[in-house]
Biotite code that builds the C-alpha atoms (Angstrom):
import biotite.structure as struc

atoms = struc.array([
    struc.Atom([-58.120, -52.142, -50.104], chain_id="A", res_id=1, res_name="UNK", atom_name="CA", element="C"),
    struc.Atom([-60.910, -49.675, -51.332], chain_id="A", res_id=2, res_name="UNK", atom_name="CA", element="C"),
    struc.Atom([-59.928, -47.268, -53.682], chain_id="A", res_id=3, res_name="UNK", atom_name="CA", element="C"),
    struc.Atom([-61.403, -43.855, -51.983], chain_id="A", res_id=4, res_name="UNK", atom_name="CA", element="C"),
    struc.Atom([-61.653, -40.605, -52.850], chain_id="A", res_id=5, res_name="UNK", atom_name="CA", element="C"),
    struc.Atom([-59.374, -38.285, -50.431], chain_id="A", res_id=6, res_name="UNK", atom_name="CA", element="C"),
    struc.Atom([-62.636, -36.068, -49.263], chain_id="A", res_id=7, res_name="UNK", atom_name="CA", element="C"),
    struc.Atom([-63.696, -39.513, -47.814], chain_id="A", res_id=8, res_name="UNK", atom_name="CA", element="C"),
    struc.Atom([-61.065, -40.422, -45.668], chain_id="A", res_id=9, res_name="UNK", atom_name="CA", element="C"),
    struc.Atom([-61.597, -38.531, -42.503], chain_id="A", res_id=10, res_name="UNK", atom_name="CA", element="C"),
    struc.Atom([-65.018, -39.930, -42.270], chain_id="A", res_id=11, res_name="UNK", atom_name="CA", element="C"),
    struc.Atom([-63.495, -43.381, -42.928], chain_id="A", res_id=12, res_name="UNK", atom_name="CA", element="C"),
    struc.Atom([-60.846, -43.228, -39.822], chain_id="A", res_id=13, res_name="UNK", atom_name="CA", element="C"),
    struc.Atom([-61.467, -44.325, -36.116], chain_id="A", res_id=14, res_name="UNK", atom_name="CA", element="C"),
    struc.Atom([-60.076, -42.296, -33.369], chain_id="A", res_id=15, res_name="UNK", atom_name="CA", element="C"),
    struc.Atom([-56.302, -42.275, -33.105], chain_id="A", res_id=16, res_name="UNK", atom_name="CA", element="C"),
    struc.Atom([-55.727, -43.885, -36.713], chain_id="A", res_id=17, res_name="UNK", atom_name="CA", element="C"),
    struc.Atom([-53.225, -42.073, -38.927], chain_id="A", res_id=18, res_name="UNK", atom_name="CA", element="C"),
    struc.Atom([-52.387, -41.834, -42.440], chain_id="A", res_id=19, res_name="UNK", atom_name="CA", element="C"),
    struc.Atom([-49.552, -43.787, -44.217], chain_id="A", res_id=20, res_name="UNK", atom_name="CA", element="C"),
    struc.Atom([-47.808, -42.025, -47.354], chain_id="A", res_id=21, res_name="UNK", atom_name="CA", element="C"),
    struc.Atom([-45.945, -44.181, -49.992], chain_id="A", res_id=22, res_name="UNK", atom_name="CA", element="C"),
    struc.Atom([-43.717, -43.215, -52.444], chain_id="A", res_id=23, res_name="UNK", atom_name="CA", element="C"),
    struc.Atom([-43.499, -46.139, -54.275], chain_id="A", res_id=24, res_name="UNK", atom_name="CA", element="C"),
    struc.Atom([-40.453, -46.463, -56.607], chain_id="A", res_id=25, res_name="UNK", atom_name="CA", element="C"),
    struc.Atom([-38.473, -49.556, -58.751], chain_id="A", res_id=26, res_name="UNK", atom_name="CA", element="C"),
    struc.Atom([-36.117, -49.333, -55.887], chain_id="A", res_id=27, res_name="UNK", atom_name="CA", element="C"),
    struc.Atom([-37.343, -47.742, -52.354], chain_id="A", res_id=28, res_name="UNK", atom_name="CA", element="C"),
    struc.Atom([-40.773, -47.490, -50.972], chain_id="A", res_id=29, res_name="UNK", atom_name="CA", element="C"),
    struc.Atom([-40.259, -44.094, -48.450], chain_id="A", res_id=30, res_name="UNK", atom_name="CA", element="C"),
    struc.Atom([-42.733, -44.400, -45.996], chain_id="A", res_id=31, res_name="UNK", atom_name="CA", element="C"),
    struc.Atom([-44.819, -41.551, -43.944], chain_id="A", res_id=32, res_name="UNK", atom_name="CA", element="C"),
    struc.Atom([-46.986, -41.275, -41.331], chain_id="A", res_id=33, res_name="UNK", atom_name="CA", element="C"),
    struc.Atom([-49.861, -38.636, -40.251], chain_id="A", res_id=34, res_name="UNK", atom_name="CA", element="C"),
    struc.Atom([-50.555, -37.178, -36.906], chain_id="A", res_id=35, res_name="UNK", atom_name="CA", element="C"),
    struc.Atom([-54.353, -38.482, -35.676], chain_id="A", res_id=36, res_name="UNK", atom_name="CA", element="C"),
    struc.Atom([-55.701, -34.750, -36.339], chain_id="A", res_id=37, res_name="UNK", atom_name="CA", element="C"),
    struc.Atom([-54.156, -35.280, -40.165], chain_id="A", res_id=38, res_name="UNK", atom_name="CA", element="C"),
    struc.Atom([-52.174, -32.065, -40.137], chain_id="A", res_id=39, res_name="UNK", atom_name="CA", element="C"),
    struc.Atom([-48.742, -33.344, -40.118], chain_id="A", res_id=40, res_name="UNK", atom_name="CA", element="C"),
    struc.Atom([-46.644, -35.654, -42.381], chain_id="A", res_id=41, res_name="UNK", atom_name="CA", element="C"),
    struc.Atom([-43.839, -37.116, -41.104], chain_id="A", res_id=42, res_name="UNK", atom_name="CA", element="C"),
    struc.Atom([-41.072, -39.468, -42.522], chain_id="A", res_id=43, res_name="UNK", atom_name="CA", element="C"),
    struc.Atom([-40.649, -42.442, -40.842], chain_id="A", res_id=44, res_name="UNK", atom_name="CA", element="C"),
    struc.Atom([-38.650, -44.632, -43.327], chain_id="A", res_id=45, res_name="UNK", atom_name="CA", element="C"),
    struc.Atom([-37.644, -46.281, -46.382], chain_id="A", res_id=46, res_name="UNK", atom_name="CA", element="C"),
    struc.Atom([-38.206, -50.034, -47.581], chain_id="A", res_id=47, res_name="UNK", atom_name="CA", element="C"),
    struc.Atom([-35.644, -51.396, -49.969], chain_id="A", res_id=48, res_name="UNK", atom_name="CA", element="C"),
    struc.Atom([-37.787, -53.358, -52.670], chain_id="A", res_id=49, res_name="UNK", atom_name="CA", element="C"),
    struc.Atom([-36.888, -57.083, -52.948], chain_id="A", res_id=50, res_name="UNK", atom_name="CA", element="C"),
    struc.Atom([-39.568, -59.413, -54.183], chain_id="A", res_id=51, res_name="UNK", atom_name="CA", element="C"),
    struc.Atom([-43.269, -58.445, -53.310], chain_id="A", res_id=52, res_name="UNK", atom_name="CA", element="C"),
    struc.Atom([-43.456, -61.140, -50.666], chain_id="A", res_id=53, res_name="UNK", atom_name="CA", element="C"),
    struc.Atom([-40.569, -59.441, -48.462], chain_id="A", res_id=54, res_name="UNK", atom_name="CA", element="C"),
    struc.Atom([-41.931, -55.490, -49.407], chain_id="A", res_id=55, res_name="UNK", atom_name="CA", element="C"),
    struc.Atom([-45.255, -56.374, -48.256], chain_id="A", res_id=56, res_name="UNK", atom_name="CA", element="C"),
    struc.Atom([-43.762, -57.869, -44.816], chain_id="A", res_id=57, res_name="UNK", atom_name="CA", element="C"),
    struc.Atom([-41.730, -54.871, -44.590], chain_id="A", res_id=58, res_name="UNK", atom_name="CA", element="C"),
    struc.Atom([-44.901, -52.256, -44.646], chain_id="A", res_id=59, res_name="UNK", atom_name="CA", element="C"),
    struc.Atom([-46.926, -54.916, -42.931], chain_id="A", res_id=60, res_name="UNK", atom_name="CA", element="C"),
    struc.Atom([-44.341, -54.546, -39.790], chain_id="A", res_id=61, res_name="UNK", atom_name="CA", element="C"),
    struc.Atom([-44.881, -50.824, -39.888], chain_id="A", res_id=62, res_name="UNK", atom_name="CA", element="C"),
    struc.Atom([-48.898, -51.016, -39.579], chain_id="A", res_id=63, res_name="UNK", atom_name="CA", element="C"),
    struc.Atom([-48.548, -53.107, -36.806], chain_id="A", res_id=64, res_name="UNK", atom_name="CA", element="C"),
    struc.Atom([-46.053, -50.433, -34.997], chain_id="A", res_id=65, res_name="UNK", atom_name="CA", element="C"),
    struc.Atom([-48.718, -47.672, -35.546], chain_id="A", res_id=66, res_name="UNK", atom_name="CA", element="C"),
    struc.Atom([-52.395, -46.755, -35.395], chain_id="A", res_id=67, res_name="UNK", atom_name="CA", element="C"),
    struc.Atom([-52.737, -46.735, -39.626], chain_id="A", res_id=68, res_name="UNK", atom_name="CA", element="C"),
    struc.Atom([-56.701, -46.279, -40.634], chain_id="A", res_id=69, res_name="UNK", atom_name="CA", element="C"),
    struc.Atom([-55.555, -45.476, -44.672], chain_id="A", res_id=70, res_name="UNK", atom_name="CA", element="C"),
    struc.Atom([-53.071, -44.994, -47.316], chain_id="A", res_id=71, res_name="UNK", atom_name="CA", element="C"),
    struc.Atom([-52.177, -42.305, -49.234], chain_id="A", res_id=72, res_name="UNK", atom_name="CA", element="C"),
    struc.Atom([-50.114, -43.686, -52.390], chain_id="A", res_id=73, res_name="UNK", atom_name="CA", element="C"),
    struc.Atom([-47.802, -41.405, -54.711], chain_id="A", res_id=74, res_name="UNK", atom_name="CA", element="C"),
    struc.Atom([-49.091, -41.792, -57.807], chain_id="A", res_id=75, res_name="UNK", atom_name="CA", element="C"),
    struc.Atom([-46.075, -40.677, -60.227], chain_id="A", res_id=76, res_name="UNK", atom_name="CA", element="C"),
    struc.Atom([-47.640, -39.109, -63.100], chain_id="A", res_id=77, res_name="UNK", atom_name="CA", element="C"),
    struc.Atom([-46.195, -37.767, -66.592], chain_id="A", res_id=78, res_name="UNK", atom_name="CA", element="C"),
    struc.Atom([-46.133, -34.269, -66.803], chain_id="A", res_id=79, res_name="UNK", atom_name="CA", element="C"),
    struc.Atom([-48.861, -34.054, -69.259], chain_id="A", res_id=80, res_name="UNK", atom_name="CA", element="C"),
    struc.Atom([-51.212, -35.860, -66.657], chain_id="A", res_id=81, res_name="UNK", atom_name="CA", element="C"),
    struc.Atom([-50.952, -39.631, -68.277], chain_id="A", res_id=82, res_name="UNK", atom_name="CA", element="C"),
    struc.Atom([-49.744, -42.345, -66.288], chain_id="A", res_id=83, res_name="UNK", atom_name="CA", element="C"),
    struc.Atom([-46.640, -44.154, -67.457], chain_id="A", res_id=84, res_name="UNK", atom_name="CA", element="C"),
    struc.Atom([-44.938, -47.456, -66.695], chain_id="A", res_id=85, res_name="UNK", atom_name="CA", element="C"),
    struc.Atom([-44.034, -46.561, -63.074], chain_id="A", res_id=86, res_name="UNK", atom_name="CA", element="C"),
    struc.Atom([-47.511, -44.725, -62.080], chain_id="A", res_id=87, res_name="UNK", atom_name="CA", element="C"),
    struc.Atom([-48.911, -48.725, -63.539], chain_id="A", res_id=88, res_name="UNK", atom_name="CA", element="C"),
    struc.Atom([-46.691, -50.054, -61.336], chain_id="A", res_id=89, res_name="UNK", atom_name="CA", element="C"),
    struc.Atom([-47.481, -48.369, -58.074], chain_id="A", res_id=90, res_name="UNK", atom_name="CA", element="C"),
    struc.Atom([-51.192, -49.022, -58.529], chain_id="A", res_id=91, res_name="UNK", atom_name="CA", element="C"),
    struc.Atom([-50.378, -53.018, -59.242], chain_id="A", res_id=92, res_name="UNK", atom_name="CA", element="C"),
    struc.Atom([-48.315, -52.761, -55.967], chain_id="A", res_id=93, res_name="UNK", atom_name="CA", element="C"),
    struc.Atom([-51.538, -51.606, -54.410], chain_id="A", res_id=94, res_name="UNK", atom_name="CA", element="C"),
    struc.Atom([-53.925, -54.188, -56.117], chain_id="A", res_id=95, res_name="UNK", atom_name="CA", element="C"),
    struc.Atom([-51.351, -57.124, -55.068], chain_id="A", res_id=96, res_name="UNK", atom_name="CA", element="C"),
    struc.Atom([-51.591, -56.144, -51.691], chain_id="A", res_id=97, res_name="UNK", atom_name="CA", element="C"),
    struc.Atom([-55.446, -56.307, -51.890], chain_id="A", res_id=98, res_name="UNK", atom_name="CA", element="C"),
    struc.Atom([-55.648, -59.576, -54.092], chain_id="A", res_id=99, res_name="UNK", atom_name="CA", element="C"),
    struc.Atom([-52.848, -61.472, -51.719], chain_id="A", res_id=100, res_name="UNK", atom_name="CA", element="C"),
    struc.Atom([-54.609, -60.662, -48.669], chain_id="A", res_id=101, res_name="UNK", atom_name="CA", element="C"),
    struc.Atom([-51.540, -59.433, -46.662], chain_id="A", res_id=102, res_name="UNK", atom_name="CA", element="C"),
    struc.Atom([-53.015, -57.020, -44.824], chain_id="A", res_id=103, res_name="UNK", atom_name="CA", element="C"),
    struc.Atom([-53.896, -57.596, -41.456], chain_id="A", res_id=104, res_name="UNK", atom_name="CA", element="C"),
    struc.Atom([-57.353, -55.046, -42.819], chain_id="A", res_id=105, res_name="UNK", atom_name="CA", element="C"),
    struc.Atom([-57.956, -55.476, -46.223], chain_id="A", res_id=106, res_name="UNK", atom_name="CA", element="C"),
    struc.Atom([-60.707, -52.788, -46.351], chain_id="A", res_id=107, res_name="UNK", atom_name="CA", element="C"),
    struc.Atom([-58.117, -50.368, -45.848], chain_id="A", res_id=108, res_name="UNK", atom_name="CA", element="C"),
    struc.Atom([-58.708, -47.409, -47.855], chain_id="A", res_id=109, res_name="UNK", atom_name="CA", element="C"),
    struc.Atom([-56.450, -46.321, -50.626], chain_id="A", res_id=110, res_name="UNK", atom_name="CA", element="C"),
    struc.Atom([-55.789, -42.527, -52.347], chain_id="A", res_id=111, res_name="UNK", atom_name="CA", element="C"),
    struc.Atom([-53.797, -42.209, -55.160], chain_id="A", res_id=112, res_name="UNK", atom_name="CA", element="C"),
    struc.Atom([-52.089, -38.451, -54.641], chain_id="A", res_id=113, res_name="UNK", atom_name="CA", element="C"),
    struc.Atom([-50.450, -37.162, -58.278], chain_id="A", res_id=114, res_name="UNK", atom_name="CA", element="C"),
    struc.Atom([-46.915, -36.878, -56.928], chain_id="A", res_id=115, res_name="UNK", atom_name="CA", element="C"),
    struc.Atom([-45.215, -35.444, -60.166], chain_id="A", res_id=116, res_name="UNK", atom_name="CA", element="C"),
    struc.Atom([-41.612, -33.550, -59.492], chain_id="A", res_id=117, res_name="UNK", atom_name="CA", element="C"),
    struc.Atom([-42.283, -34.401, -55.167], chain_id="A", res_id=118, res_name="UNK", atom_name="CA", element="C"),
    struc.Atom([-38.673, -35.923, -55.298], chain_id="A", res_id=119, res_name="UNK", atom_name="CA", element="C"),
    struc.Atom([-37.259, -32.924, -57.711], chain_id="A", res_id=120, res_name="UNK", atom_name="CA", element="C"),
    struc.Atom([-39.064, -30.804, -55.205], chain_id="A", res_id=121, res_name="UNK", atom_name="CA", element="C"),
    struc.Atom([-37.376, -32.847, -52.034], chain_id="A", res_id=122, res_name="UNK", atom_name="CA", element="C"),
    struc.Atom([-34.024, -32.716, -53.744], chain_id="A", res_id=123, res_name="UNK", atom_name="CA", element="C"),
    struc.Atom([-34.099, -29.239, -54.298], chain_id="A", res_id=124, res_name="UNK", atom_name="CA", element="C"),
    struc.Atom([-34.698, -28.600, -50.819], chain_id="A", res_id=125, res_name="UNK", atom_name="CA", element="C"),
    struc.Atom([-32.558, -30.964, -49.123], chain_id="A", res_id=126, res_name="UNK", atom_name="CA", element="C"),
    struc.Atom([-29.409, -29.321, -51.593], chain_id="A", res_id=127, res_name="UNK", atom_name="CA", element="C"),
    struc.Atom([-30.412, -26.165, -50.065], chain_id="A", res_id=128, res_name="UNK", atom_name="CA", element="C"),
    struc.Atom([-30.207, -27.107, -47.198], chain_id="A", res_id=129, res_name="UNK", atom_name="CA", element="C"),
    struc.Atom([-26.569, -28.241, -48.333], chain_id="A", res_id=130, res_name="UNK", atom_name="CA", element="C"),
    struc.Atom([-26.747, -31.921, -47.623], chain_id="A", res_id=131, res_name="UNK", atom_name="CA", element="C"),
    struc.Atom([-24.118, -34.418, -49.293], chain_id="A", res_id=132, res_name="UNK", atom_name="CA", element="C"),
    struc.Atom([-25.314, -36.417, -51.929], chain_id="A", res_id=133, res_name="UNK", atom_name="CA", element="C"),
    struc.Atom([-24.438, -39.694, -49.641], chain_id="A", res_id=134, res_name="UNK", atom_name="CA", element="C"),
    struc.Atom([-27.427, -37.909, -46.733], chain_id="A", res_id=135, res_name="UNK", atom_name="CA", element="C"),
    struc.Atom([-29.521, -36.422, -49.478], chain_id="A", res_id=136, res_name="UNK", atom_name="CA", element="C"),
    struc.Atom([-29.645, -40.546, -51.159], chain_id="A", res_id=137, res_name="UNK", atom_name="CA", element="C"),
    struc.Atom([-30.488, -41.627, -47.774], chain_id="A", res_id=138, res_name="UNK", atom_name="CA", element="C"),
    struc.Atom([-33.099, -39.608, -46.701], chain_id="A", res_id=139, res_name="UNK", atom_name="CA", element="C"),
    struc.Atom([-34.971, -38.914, -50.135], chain_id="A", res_id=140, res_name="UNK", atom_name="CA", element="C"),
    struc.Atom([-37.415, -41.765, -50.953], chain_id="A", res_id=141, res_name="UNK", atom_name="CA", element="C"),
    struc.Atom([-38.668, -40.919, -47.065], chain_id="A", res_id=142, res_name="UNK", atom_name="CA", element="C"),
    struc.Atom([-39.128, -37.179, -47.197], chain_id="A", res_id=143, res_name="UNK", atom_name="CA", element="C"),
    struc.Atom([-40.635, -37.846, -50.748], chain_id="A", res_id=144, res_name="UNK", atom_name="CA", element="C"),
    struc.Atom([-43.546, -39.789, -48.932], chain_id="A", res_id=145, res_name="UNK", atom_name="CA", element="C"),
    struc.Atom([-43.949, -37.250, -46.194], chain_id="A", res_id=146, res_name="UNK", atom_name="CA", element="C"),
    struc.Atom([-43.894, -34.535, -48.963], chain_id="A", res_id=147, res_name="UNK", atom_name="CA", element="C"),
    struc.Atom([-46.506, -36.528, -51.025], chain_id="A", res_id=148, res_name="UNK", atom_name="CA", element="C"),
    struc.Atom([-48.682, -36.765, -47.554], chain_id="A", res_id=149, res_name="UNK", atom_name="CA", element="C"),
    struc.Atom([-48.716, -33.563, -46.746], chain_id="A", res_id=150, res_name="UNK", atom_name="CA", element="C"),
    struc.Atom([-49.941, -32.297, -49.662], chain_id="A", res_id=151, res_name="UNK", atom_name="CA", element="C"),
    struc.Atom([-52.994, -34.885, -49.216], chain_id="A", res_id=152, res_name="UNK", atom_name="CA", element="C"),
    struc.Atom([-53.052, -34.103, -45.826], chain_id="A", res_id=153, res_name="UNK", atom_name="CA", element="C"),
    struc.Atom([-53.325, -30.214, -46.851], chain_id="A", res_id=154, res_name="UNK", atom_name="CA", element="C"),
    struc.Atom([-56.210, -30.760, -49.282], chain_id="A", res_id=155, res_name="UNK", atom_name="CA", element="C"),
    struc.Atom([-57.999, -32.875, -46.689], chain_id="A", res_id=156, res_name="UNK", atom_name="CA", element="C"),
    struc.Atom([-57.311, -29.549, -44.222], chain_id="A", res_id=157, res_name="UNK", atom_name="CA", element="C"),
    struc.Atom([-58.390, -27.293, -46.596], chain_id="A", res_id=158, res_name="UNK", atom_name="CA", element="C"),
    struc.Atom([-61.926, -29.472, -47.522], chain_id="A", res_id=159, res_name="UNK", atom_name="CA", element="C"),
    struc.Atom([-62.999, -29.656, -43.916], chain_id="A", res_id=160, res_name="UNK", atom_name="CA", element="C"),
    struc.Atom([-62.297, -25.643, -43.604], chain_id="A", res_id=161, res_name="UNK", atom_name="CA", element="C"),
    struc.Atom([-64.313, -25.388, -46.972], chain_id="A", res_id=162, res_name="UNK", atom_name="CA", element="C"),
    struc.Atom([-67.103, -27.603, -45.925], chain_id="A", res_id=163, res_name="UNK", atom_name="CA", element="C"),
    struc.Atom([-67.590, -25.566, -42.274], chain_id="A", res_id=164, res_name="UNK", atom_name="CA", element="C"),
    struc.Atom([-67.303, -22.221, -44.173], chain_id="A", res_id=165, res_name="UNK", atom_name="CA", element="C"),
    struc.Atom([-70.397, -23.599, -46.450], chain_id="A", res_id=166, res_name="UNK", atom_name="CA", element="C"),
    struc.Atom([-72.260, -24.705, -43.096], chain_id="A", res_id=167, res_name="UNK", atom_name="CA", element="C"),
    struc.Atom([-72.237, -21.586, -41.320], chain_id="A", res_id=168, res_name="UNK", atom_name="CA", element="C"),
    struc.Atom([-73.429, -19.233, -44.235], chain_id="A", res_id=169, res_name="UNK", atom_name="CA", element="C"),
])
């Protein structure tokens, strides 16, 4: 896995390949995937962490199932922009993927996208929207991701509009 910055990943993508958003936490991985035109986020599912061995065959299974050409990680920082224990150990989930070759591409680009308050942000919604606590636990960890994805997948939107506004002036 290449560690990329987000501006590079449309060029990086073949036709049809999507976007995979993980928000990676001690307990659940919530999982997201991107249209092909990388407007869209949507939540696919969560993986309930075991060992690394048994995660990684989990998210393995869902590249197979789909057309993924990157990832887009959650990368959980502190509120005063330092990384903590659990933003550490989202990128070491990433580099053991990489190192233990378990990836059926291991040139797979990588972004890190700063995810801080995404799952306040989720909840919020989701108790709005008055869902019990028992739904709302279920269905978190996987809106998280989609709501981490689409904000990458907004930025990437708003970059491409940028960069055609600059090349017709």
């Amino acid at each position: 896995m290449i560690i990329r910055n987000l501006s590079e990943i449309p060029a990086l993508l073949h036709k049809n390949q999507c976007l995979l958003g993980l928000d990676y936490g001690s307990k659940v991985i919530g999982v997201a995937v991107s249209d092909p035109n990388l407007r869209i986020a949507s939540p696919i599912g969560a993986i309930t962490r075991k060992k690394f061995p048994l995660d990684a065959a989990a998210l393995v299974a869902l590249l197979r199932d789909r057309e993924i050409g990157g990832f887009v990680v959650g990368l959980p920082k502190n509120m005063d922009g330092t990384e903590g224990a659990t933003a550490q150990a989202a990128r070491a989930f990433i580099r053991n993927l990489s190192q233990k070759n378990v990836l059926p591409d291991p040139d797979l680009p990588v972004v890190f996208w700063d995810e801080r308050l995404s799952t306040a942000a989720v909840e919020r919604f989701l108790i709005s929207d008055d869902m019990s606590r028992k739904r709302r636990d279920a269905v978190v960890d996987k809106m998280a991701a989609a709501y981490i994805l689409q904000g990458a997948l907004d930025a990437i939107q708003h970059k491409i509009a940028e960069d055609r506004f600059a090349s017709e002036t």
